[in-house]
DRENVOVEX-421021 format. One record per residue: x, y, z of N, C-alpha, C, O in turn. Coordinates in pm, whole numbers, plus 50000, padded with zeros to 5 digits. Each point is the difference from the previous one (the first is absolute). Layout:
BEGIN
XYZXYZXYZXYZ/...
//
This chain:
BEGIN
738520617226353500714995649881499054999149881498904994649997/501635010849921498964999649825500624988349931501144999149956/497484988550042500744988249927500485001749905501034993749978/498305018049895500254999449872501285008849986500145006149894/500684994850189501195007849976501094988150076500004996750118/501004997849757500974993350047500845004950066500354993250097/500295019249885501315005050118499004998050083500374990850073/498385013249964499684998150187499594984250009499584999550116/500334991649849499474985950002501614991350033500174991850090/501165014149783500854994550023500765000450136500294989850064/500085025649983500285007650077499794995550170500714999450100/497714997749860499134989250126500884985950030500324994650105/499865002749782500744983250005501534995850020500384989150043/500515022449915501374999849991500205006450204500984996350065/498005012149994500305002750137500044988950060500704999050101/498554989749851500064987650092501544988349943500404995449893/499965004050233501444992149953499544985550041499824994550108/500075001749758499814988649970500994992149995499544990949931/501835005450102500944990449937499314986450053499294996450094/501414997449777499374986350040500514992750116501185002750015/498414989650065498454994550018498865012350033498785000249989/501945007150043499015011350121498755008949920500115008449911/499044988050137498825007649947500145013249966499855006249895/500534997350238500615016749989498475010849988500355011550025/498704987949955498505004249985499544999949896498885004749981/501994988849901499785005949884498674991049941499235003349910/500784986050159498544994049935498895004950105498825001749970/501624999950135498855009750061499145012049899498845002349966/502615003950010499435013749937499244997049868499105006349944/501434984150028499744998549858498264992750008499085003849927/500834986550167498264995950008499345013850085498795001649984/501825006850090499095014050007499825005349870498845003549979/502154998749905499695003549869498754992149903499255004649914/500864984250133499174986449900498245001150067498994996649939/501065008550184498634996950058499555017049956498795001549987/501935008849994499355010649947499694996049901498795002550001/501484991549883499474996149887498914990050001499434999749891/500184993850176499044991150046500664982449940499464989849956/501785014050071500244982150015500084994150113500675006150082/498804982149959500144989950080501144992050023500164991149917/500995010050210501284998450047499944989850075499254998950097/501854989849847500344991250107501485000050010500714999749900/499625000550188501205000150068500564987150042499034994650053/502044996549957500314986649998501335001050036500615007549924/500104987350170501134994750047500374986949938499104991649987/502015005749977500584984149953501144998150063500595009750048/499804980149961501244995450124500214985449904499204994049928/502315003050108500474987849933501344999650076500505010850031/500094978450000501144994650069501265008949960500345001949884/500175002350204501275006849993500295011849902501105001449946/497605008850030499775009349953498665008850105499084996950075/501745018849853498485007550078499024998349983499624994349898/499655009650183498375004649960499565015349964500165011150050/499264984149847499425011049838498505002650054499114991750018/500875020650000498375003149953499875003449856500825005049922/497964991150062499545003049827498595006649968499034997550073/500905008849845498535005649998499794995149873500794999249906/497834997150102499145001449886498345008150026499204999350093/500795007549787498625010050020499454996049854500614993949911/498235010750088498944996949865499145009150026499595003050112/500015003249755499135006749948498934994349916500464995549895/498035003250120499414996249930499794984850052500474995250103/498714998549802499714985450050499924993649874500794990549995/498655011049914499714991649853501165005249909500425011550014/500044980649901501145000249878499125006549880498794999649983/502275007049937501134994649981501025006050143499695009950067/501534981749954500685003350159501365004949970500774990649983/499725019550007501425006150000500574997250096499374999950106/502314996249893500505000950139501125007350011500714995449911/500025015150155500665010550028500994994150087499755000250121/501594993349830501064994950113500905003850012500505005649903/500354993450243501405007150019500125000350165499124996250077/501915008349951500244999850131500605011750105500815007449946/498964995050177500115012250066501825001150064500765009550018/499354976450000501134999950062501615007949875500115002249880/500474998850198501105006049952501644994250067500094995850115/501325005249772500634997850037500975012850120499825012150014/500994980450041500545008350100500615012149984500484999649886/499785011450164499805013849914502314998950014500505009749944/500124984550092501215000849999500785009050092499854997450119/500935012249852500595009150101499155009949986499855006149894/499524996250216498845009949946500935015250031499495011149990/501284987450031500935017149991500285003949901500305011549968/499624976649952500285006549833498615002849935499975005749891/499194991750155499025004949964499375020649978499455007950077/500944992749812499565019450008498505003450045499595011149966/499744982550091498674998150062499734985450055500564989549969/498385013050125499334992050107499884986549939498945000549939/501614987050044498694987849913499134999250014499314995649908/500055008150221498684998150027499555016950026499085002350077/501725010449846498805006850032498945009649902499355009950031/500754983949853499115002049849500025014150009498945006150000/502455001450008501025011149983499575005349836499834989849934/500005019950000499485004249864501625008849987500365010050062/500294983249852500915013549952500145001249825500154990349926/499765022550032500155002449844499394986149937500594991249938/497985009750100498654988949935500334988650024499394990949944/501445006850125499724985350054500324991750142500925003650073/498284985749956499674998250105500754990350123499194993550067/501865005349959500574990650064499924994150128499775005950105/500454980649878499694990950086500284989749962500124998249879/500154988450238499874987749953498754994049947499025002250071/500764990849823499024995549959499305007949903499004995849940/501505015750042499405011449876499734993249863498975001549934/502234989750029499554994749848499864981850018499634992449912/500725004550203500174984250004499464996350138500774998950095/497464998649920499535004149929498495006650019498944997349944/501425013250166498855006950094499225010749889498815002850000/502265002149906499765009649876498464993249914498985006549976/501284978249989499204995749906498444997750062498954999449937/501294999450231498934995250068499135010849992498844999249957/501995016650106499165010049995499365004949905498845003650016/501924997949840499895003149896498424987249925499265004449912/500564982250141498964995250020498665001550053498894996049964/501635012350151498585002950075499395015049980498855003250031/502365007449896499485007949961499224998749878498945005849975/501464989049979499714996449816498094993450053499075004549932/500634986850171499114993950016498765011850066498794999949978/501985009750106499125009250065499815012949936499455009550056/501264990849767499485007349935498954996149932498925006050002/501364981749922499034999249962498414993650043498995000949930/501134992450201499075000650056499335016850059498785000150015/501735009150006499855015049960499345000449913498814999850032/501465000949835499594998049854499394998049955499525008249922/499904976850094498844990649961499494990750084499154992149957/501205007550146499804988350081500734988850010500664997549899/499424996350176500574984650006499744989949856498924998249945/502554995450012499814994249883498764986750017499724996050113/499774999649795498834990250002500594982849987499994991949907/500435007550211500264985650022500765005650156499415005750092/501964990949903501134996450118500995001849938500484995049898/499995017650214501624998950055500544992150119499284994450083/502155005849918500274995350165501495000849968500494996849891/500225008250223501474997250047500424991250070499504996750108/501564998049835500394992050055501255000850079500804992149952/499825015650172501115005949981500774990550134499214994750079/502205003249945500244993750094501185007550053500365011449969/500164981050111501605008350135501274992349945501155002250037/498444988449869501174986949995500655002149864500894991849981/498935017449912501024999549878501374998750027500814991249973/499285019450088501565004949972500934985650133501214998050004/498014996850061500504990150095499684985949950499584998549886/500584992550185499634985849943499325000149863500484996749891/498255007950140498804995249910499944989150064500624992249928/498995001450173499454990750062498375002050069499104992050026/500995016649981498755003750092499165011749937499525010150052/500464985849837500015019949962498684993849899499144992050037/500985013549843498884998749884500194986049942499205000949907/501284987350084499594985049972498915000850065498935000849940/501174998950202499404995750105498305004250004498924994650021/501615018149946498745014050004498994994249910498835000150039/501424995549861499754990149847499224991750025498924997349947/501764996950159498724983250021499285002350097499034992650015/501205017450073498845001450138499105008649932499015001050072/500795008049790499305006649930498944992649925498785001749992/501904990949962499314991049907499564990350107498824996949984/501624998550098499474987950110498405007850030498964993550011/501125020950000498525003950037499095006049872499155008650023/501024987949881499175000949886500815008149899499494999949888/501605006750123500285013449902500924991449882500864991250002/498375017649887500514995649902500515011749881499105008349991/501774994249938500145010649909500014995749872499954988349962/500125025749946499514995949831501865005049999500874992149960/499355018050076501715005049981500475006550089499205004150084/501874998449928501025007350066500795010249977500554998749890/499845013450178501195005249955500935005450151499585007650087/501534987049909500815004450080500955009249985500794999749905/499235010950202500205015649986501964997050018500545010350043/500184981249939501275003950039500525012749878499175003549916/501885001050085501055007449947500324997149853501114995149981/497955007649883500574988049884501025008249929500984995049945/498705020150060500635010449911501515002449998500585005450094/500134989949781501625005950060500265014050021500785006050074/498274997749833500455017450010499125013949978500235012050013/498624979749947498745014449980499164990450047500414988650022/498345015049999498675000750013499024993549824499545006349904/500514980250125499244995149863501354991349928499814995749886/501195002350162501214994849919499384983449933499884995649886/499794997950267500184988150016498604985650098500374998050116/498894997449862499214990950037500774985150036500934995749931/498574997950179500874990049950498644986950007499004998050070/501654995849818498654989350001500174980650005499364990149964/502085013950115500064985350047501835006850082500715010049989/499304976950089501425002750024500974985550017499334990050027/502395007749958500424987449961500214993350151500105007050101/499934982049900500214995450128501014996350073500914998549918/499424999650171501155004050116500054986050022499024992749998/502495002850028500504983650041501065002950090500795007549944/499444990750132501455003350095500004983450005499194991049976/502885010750093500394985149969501385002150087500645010650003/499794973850085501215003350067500604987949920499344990149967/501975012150005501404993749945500704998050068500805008950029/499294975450048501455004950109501014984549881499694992749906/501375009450166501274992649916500554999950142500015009550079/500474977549940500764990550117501144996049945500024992649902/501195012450164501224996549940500974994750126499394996750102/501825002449898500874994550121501065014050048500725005249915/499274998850202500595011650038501624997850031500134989450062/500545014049925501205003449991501665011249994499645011849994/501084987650007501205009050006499955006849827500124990349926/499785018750016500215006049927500934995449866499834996049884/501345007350215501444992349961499884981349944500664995649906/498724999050146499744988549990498864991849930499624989450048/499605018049787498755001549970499434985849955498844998249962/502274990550049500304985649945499004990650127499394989549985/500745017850119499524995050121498925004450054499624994550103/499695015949844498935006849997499114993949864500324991849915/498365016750108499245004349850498905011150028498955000950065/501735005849863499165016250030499024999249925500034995449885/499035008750170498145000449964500025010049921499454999649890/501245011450156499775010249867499965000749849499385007649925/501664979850046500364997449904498684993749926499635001449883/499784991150225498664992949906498715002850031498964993849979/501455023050108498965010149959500065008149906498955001749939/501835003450033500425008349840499504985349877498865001049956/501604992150018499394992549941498154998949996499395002649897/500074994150201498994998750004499375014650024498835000049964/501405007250065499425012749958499995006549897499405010549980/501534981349919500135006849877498854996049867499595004849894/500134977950234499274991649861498665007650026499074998349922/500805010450189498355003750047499875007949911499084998449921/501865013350064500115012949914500094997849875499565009549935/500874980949996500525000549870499424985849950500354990850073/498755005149808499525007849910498645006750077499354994950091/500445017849846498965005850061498344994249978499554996549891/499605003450252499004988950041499285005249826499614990949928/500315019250037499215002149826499705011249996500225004850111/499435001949827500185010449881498955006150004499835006949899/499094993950204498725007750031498954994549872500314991049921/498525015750078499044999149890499335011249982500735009350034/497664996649910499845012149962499445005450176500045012150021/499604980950065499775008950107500884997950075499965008550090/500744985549921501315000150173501265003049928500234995949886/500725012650196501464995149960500694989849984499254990349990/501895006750001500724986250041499944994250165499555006150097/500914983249900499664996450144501725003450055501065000249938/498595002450215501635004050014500224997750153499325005050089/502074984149927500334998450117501395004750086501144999849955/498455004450179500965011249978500664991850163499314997950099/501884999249889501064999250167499805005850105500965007850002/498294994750116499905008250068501165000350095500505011150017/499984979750043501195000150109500094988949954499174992949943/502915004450110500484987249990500815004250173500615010150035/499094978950032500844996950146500694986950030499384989549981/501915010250068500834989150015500025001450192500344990550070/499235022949988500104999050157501824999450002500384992850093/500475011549848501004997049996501035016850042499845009149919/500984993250185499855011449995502024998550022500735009650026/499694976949954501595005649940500354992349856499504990749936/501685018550049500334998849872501514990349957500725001649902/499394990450185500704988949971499434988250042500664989750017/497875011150006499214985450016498924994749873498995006449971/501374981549964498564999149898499204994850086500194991950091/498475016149856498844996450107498884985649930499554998449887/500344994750220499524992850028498194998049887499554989249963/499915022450014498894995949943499575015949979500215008850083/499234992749803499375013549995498894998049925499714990949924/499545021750117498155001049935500025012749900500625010150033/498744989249855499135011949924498505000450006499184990850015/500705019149974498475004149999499695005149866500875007149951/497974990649973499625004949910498115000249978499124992250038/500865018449896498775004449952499495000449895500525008949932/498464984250001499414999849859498845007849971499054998350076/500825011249815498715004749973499944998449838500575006249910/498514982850091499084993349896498945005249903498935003150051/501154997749884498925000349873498644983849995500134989450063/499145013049877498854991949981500494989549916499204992749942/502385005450043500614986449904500094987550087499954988049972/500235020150166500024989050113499375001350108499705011550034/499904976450056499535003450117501284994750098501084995349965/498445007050161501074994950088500554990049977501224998649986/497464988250003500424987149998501494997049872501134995250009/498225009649907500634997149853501425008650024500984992750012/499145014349992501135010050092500954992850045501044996949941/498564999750183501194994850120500104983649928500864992850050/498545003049870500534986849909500815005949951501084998750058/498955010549819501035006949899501364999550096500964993849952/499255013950219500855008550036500614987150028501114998149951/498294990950130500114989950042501094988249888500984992950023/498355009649878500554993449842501825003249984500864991349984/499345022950026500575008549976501454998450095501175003149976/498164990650146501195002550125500504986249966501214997750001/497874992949968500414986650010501314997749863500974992649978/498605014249983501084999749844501055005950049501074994449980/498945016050083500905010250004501694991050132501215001150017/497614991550034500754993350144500474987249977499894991850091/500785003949773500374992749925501275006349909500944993649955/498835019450032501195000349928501375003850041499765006950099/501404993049888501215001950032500205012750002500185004150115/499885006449778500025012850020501275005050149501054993650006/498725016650092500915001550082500294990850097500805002550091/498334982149893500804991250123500534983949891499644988350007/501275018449911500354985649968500784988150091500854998750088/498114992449817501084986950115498844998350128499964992950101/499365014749854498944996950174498594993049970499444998249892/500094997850268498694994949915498805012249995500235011250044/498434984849892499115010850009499885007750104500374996550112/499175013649866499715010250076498954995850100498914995549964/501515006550189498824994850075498965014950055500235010650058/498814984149896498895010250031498934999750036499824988050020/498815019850018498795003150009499565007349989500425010050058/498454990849865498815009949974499005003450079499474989650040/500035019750002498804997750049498995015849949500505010949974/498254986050026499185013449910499085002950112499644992250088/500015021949893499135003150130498794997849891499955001749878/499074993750222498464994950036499415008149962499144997449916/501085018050134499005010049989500715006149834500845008949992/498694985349915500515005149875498715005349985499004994850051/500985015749877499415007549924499934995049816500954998049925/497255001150040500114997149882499785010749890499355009650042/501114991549801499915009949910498185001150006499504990550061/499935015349907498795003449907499915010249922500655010050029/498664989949877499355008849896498475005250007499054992249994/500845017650016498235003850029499565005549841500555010349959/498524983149958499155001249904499035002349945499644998149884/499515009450270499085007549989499715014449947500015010350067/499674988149760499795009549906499405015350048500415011249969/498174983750142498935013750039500995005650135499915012250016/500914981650069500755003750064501435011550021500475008050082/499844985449763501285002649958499815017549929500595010849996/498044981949953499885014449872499385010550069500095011949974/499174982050130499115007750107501505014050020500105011849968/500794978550101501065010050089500375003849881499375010149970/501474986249933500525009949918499445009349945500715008349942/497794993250058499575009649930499965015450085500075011449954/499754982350235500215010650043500785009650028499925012250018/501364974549982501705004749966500075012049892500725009850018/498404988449859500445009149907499045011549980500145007649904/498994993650176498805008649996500765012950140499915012149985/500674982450120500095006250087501855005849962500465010950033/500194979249898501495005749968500285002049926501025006850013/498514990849802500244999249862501154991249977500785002249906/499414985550194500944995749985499454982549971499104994250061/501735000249830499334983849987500864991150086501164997849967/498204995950169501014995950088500834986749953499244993749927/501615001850080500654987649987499804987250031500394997850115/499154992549828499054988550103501264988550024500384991249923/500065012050196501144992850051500054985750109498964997650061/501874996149954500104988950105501225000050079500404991650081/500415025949858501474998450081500074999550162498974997950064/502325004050001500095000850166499824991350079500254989549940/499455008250168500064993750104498494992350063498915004149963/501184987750108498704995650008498945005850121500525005550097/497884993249894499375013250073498794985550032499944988049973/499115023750110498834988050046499404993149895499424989250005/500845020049876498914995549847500524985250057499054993450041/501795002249966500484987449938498834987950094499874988949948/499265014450203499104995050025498675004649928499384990649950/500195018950037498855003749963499544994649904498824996550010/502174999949816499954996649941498824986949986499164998149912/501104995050192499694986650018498405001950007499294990849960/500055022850100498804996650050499415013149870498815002949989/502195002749933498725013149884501235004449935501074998650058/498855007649802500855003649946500155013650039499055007550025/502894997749980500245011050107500985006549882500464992649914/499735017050087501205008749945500205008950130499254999250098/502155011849891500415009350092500105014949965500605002649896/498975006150167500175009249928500155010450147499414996850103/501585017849889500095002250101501285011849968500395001349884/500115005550209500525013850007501444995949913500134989449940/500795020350066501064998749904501164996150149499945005150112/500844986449848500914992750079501595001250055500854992350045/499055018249933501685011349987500584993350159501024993950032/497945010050033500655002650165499864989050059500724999550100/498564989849880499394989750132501164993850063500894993749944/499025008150144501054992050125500905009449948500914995849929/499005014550092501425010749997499745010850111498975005850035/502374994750009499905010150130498945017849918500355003649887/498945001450158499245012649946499024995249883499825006549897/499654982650130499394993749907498815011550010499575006050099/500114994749774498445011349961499354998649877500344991949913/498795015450080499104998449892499625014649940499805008750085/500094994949781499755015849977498504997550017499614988350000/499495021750015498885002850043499364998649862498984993249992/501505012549902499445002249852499704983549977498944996549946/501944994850092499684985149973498994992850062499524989949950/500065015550174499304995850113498285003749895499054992649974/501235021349993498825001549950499344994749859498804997749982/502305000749922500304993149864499204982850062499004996149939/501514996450167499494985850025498814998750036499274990749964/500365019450120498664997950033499325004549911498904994650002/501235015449889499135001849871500074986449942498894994749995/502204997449955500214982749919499044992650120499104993549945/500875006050149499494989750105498575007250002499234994850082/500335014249858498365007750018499784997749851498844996149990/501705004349892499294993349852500324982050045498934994050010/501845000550007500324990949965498234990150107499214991649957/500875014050160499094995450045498914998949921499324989849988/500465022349950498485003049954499854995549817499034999849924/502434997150061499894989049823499754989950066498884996149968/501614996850116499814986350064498794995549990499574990649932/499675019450166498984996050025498975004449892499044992450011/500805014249915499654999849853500064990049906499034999649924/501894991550059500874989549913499224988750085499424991249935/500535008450197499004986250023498914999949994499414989249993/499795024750008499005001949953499414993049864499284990149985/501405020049912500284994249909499384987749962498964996749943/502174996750116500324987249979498354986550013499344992949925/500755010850227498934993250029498725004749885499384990449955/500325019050010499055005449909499874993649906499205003549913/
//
């Protein structure tokens, strides 16, 4: 295998079926790739109550800073009916320039497209003058329990420390150079149940249907909207995911029903301040008459999941300008410095070095024939081969 060529690096990584939890070889293959380059591989299992066990790799290049860190993960989601698939998921199949497989753009594409970019230019000039290291794990696309938090503190528990980050997911909507993202909003999930008295249909005097003072209280969640975004995030926006009553005839009012809902936040709020607002909101709402006149409040409970995810913003100038410059040197394109979508590992890393994402264009991920064109494969690892080598220039620099 020729490191400095991504179709054969990616190609290597998409044969191994990784779905999560399962290793699948792909961090095998991938520390046979890391020790040709002369990084030093540790390999780590994590386990936690009533979830799988994750292997995780971390490798390093170099020993003295300044310290880059290269993150993302091998595992992949489940490839679906694989008959609909017009090629193998797992068999890095080339048709009319591009390359399919699971994990092609989300996100085995960004890893390879990493290690080529690193074994060119160590080709080139040699190894950059400080430290690299990957940080890559089995656990994204599953829990995130065992995966890169974890990887985080047993890293740092043995001395490692970084100046920045960049994680290779998928940022591009539609070309190559569109889009960077340099923070992302944070995630709140929340259950709504409403307890009412079950009853004959016909008879609604003798009943009290919960629905009624779930439409109510789902309305006070939605309406007025949590605010109006600022110059880096959108608005904040909460969205119904399922409503269930367990109720499956249609001349019985049921007894008690639940909603589910999901929040993704801007930097106006954090969780805490959040689930006060939503909290504020129900209590008003479960007071008023609206569709149950004549009744008393609405009986209810809230409850917010634990594992919330918080907004951040990354404000690192030599970082930011570092990548964009390679963005526009390698595409002629000025990328977009965004915080849209869904939430990714940045949202731990954050905590221990400032991280942005940057990574293949995002058309296909988790889609049955998911692929990647080859022209892009080679376009990233050119951005991931300047961007390295402004980086490490710029701390140069710096320290100087």
């Amino acid at each position: 295998m020729k490191l400095t060529d991504p179709t054969q690096t990616l190609a290597a990584l998409i044969r191994c079926p990784s779905v999560t939890p399962e290793e699948g070889g792909a961090l095998t293959t991938l520390a046979e790739m890391l020790d040709r380059l002369g990084f030093r591989n540790d390999r780590v299992t994590f386990s936690d109550e009533a979830t799988p066990d994750v292997e995780n790799l971390y490798s390093r290049l170099g020993s003295g800073g300044p310290h880059l860190m290269f993150a993302g993960h091998t595992d992949v989601v489940p490839v679906g009916d694989e008959a609909a698939w017009t090629q193998g998921p797992f068999g890095a199949e080339i048709v009319d320039g591009e390359m399919y497989g699971r994990g092609a753009v989300d996100m085995k594409g960004g890893i390879a497209c990493f290690v080529s970019a690193l074994a060119r230019l160590i080709e080139r000039k040699g190894a950059p003058e400080g430290s690299v290291s990957l940080l890559i794990t089995g656990d994204e696309e599953g829990p995130s329990i065992n995966g890169t938090e974890k990887l985080l503190a047993h890293a740092k528990a043995k001395g490692e420390s970084w100046d920045a980050a960049v994680v290779g997911e998928p940022t591009n909507p539609a070309e190559m150079g569109d889009m960077i993202k340099i923070g992302r909003r944070g995630s709140l999930s929340g259950t709504l149940r409403v307890d009412g008295v079950q009853g004959h249909v016909a008879y609604p005097h003798l009943a009290d249907n919960p629905l009624r003072g779930l439409v109510m209280l789902a309305d006070a969640l939605l309406d007025p909207p949590l605010d109006a975004g600022n110059e880096r995030f959108p608005p904040s926006n909460l969205e119904i995911t399922s409503i269930d009553t367990g109720n499956t005839a249609t001349n019985v009012i049921p007894a008690r029903t639940t909603a589910r809902f999901n929040i993704r936040f801007n930097d106006m709020w954090s969780a805490e301040t959040l689930a006060d607002e939503l909290r504020a909101r129900l209590e008003r709402a479960a007071r008023q008459a609206g569709l149950r006149p004549g009744r008393d409040p609405v009986r209810y409970t809230v409850e917010f999941d634990q594992r919330s995810s918080p907004s951040f913003l990354t404000r690192d100038d030599a970082l930011i300008d570092a990548l964009s410059e390679a963005v526009r040197e390698a595409t002629g394109r000025t990328p977009a410095l965004s915080t849209t979508g869904g939430t990714s590992d940045a949202r731990f890393i954050k905590d221990y070095c400032p991280v942005v994402e940057f990574g293949l264009v995002g058309k296909t991920m988790h889609m049955v024939d998911e692929r990647v064109a080859l022209s892009d494969l080679e376009s990233l690892t050119g951005i991931y081969e300047l961007f390295i080598e402004r980086w490490f220039e710029r701390q140069r620099s710096r320290a100087g």
